[in-house]
C-alpha positions, -999 to 999 in steps of 0.1 A, spaced: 468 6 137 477 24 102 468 58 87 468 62 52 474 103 61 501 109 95 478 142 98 445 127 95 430 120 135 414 86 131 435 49 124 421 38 89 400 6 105 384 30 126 373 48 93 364 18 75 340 7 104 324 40 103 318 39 66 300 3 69 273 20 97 263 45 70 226 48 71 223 50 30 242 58 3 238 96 3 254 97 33 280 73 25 290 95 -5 290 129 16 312 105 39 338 95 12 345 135 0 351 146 37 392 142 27 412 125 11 422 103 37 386 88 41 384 84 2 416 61 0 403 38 32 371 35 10 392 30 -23 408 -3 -4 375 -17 1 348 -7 -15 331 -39 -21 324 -47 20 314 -12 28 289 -5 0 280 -42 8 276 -30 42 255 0 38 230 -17 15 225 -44 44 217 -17 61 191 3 41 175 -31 36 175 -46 66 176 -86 79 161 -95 48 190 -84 23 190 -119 6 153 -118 -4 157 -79 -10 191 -88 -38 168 -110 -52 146 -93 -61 171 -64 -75 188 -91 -96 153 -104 -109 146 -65 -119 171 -66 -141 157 -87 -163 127 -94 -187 96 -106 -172 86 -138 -182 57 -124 -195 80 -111 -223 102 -138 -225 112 -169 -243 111 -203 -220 133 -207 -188 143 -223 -161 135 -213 -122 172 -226 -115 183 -204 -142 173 -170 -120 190 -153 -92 181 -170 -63 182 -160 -24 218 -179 -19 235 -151 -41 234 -125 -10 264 -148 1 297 -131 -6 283 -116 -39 301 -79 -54 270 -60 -58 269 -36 -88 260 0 -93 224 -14 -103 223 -34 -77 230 -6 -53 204 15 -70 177 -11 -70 181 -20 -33 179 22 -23 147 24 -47 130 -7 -36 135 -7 6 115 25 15 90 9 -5 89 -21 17 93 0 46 68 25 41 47 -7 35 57 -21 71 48 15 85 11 9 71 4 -25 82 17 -21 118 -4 9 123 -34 -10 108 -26 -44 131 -1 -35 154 -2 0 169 -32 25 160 -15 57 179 17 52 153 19 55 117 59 43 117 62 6 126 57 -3 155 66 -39 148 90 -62 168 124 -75 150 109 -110 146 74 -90 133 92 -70 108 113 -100 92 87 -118 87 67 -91 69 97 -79 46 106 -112 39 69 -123 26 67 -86 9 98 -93 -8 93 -129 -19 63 -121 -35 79 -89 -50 100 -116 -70 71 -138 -82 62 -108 -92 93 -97 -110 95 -132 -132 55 -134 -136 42 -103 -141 39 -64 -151 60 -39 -154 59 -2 -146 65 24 -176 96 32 -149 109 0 -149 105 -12 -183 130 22 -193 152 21 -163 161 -14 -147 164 -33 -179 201 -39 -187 191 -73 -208 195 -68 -246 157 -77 -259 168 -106 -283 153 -130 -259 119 -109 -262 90 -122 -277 58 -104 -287 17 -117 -290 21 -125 -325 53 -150 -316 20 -173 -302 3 -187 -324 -35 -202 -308 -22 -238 -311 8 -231 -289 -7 -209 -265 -25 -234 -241 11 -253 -238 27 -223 -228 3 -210 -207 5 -244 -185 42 -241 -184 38 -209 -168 15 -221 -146 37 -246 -137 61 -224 -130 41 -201 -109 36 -230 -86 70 -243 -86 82 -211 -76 59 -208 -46 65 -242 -32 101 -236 -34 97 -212 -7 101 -237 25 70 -246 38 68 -230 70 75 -202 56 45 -201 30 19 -185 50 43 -153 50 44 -153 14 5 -155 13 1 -130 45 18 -101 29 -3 -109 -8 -29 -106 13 -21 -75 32 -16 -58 -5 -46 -71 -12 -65 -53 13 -49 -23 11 -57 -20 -27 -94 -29 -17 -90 0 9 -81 21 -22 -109 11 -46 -138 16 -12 -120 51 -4 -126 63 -41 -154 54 -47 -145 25 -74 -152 -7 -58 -161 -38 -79 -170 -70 -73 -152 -84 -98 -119 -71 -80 -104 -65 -114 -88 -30 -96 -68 -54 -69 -62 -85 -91 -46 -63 -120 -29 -37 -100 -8 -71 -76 4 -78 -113 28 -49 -109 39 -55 -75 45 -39 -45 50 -4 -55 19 0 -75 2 -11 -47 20 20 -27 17 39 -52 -20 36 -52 -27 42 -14 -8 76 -22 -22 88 -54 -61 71 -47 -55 45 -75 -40 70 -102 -14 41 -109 -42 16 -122 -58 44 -142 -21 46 -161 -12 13 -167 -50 -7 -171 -54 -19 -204 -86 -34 -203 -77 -75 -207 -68 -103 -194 -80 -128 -165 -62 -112 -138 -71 -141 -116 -47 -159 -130 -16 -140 -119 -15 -151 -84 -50 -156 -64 -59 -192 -83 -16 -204 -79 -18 -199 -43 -47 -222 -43 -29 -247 -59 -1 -246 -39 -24 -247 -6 -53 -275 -19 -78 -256 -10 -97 -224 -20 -80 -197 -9 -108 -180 13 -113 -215 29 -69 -212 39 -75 -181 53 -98 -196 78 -79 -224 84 -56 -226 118 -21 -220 89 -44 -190 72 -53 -173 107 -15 -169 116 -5 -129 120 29 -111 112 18 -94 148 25 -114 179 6 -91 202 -13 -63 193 -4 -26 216 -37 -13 233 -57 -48 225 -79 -42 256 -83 -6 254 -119 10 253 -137 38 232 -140 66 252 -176 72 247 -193 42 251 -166 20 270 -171 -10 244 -139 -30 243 -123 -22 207 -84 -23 211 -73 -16 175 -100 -5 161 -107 28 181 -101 59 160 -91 97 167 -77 124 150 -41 107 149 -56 75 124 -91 95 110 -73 86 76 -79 54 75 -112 54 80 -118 69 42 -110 32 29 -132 12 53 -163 0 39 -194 9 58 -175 40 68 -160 61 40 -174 44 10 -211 59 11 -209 86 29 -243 105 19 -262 78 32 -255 96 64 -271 130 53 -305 127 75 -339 133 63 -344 124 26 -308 146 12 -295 108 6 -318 108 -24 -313 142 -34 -292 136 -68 -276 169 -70 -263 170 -32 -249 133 -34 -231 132 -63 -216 169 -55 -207 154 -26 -196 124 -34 -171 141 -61 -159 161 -32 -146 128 -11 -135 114 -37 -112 138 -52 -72 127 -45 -69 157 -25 -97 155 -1 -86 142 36 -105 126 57 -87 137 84 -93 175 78 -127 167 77 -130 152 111 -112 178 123 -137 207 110 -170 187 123 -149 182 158 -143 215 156 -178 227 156 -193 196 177 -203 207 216 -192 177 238 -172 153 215 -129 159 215 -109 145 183 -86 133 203 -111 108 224 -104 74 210 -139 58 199 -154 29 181 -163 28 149 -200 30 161 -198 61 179 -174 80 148 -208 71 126 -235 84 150 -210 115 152 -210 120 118 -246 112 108 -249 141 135 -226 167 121 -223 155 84 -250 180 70 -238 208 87 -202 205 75 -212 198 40 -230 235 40 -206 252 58 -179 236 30 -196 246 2 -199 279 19 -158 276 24 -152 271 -15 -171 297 -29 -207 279 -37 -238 308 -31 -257 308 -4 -294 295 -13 -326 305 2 -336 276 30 -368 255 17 -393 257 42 -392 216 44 -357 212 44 -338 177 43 -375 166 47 -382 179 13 -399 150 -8 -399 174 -39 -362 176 -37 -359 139 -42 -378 138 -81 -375 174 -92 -339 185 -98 -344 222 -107 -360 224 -75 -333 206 -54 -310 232 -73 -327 263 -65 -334 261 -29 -311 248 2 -320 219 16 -293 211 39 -312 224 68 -333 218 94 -374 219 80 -399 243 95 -431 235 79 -441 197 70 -423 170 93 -404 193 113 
């Protein structure tokens, strides 16, 4: 055993293996400055133990993970001249490869975002009672490797983030071409190139291994659609999700924190965003891509076995297993349609067609800040008989709140400063509220009536 300093306690390959179990770079930096003796055994190799640490920020699926780093650093093909798919970084550079400072960075920036998106699925598929994953190893590599993959279609096909477009391009922009470098004759010959591509690059994944690829777009997918259905901005057309995939994974997370603020930044108002990934993954399959998912290939699940699967709501005993909500997962009810997306409907009497009540409550769930949660909470709070932390079916959380919806709503308003209103004598009953604003205005009618149909 050697020691680079006689009056330092530990040999210097006992340092050096501590420096590789660093849990991120931040740590590994605080490591290095501890003394000069732990600086030099880093000095004789820094290429393993930085190596070392980013394998373990990332995870088992490093070579996908590099990848996509490497790809990062370069143009898009969307702003491109023509190219090769051999002539990009492939998976096989993880082997042996010095990674760079930008590397480094990219891998640091880019793994919480995969992880944080692990954290959701599992407690969406996997484990309702946990929002950190809850997934097996085999579970977990299998969703960061399909993440990941099609975070690298996505970093030769598609968008950009203003972010990225600033920070994680270190090409010169000789090779970039704008619109006016296509001229309408040329345009259909390159746009069947790149669809060529597109499918080249997806079939070049190895064929068991597709249905990950296609699993995780899909599991963006939905959580994008959660997004539009919790904020009240659902369209059929699913230009939101289609547009939004462009730009990968982290607008996607980015949108399930902010309530869709990232579309709102980078939309631009064009372009068949159809064609970025939904109609290649239906060329690569041969079939529509609704009619793959209910294939026996398309029903296959990053989850092996689902924790609580024959558990029962509390109320009513019906068999639920992962869907069965209490105060722990009330959140994700705000994004499930039939649930959070029209809530007024649930206001009783004839309030649902009261114009001035709806939309002030509608603005009021649909504001980024609003939780879901908190509002659960409150009605609990107030209901005789019902306990947040029961777990219950999705039936019994909508009698509950069809219940208690009307009296939270009053009691909020009350709660952020609104003026009380004199009760009209017919209430949510009130047909006059329904056709005569100023008179929906004026009096309350988020109470019970005590003349008419009472």
């Amino acid at each position: 055993m050697m020691r680079s300093y006689t009056s330092f306690p530990l040999d210097d390959d006992l340092v050096d293996r501590i420096l590789t179990v660093m849990p991120d770079f931040s740590t590994l930096r605080s490591a290095i400055m501890i003394s000069k003796a732990v600086h030099q055994v880093f000095q004789r190799h820094p290429n393993s133990i930085i190596r070392a640490v980013a394998q373990n920020i990332v995870g088992p699926s490093f070579p996908q993970a590099l990848r996509v780093a490497r790809l990062q650093q370069r143009p898009s093909a969307q702003y491109t001249r023509e190219f090769t798919l051999d002539e990009l970084p492939a998976e096989e550079i993880a082997q042996n490869v010095v990674l760079t400072p930008t590397d480094a960075r990219l891998l640091a920036k880019n793994a919480p975002v995969v992880h944080e998106l692990e954290d959701l699925y599992s407690w969406r598929n996997k484990d309702r009672t946990s929002n950190v994953s809850k997934l097996s190893e085999h579970e977990s590599i299998l969703f960061q490797r399909g993440i990941y993959r099609f975070w690298a279609y996505q970093a030769i096909f598609g968008n950009r983030l203003p972010e990225e477009d600033q920070e994680d391009h270190e090409e010169d922009d000789e090779d970039s071409e704008s619109e006016e470098d296509f001229d309408d004759d040329d345009y259909e010959r390159k746009f069947e190139i790149k669809r060529l591509k597109r499918v080249s690059f997806v079939k070049s994944i190895p064929n068991p291994e597709r249905w990950e690829f296609a699993r995780g777009l899909i599991f963006l997918g939905e959580t994008l659609a959660w997004v539009e259905i919790a904020m009240g901005r659902y369209r059929n057309d699913h230009v939101f999700e289609h547009y939004l995939l462009s730009f990968g994974p982290k607008a996607v997370l980015d949108s399930y924190r902010t309530g869709g603020a990232t579309f709102d930044t980078v939309w631009n108002g064009s372009g068949r965003t159809d064609l970025f990934i939904w109609q290649t993954l239906s060329e690569v399959f041969g079939v529509n891509l609704v009619d793959w998912m209910r294939s026996p290939d398309g029903q296959v699940s990053f989850v092996t076995e689902v924790n609580g699967t024959d558990d029962k709501c509390q109320r009513c005993d019906a068999v639920k297993g992962i869907e069965l909500w209490n105060i722990s997962n009330f959140s994700l009810l705000k994004g499930m349609a039939g649930v959070g997306s029209s809530i007024a409907a649930d206001l009783p009497g004839r309030l649902s067609e009261n114009g001035r009540e709806c939309t002030s409550l509608h603005a009021h769930v649909k504001n980024p800040a609003f939780s879901w949660k908190t509002m659960m909470h409150e009605m609990f709070n107030a209901a005789e008989g019902w306990n947040e932390n029961d777990w219950l079916c999705t039936d019994c959380i909508s009698a509950f709140r069809k219940e208690h919806l009307m009296s939270w709503w009053a009691n909020r308003k009350l709660a952020d400063g609104s003026l009380p209103l004199e009760d009209c004598w017919y209430g949510y009953n009130c047909r006059t509220q329904v056709h005569r604003p100023f008179h929906a205005s004026k009096l309350n009618h988020l109470c019970a009536p005590t003349r008419g149909d009472a």
